[in-house]
N, C-alpha and C positions, 0 to 999 in steps of 0.2 A: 254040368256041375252048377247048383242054384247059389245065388248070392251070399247065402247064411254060410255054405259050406265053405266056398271060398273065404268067410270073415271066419269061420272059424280057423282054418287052416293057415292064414295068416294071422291071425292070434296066435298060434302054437310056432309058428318059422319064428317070429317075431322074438319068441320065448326060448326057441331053441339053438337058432341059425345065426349066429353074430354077421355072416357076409349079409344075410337076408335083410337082417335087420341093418346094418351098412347100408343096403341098398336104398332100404324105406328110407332111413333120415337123409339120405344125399338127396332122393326126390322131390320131399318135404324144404329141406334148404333151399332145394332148385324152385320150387313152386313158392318162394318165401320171397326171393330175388325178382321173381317173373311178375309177382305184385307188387314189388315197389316201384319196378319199374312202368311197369301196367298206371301205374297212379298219378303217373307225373302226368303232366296235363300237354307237354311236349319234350320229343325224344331228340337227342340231338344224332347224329349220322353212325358215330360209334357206339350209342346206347340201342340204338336200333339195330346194331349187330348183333351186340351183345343179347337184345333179348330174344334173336333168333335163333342164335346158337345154344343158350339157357334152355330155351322150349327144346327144341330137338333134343340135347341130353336127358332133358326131363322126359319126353317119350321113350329113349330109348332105356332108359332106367326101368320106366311104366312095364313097359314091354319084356324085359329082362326078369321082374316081379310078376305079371302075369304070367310068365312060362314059368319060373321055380314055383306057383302054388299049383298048374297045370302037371308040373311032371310029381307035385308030392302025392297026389291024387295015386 
């Protein structure tokens, strides 16, 4: 599957999948988090947790999104 097809197909879950689209904006928030924290110029011990634990859900979100435009195919 090329990149166009996959943005199209995620345009249309987007439009049609309210979980889908759940998904998209929790990864998006999660990716919103990971930059601010990303910005600070130093992390203290519990932010440093925090923004490992952030990344990983934001992958496994990723992941989760990549297989439902995999299996609409």
């Amino acid at each position: 599957m090329d990149r166009n097809e996959q943005e199209e197909i995620k345009a249309h879950l987007m439009q049609t999948d309210e979980q889908f689209r759940a998904m998209v904006d929790q990864h998006h928030q999660y990716d919103v988090l990971v930059s601010e924290l990303e910005a600070k110029h130093a992390l203290s011990p519990a932010e440093e947790v925090e923004e490992h634990r952030l990344k990983k859900l934001k992958l496994q979100l990723k992941d989760q999104i990549e297989l439902r435009i995999s299996e609409y195919k």
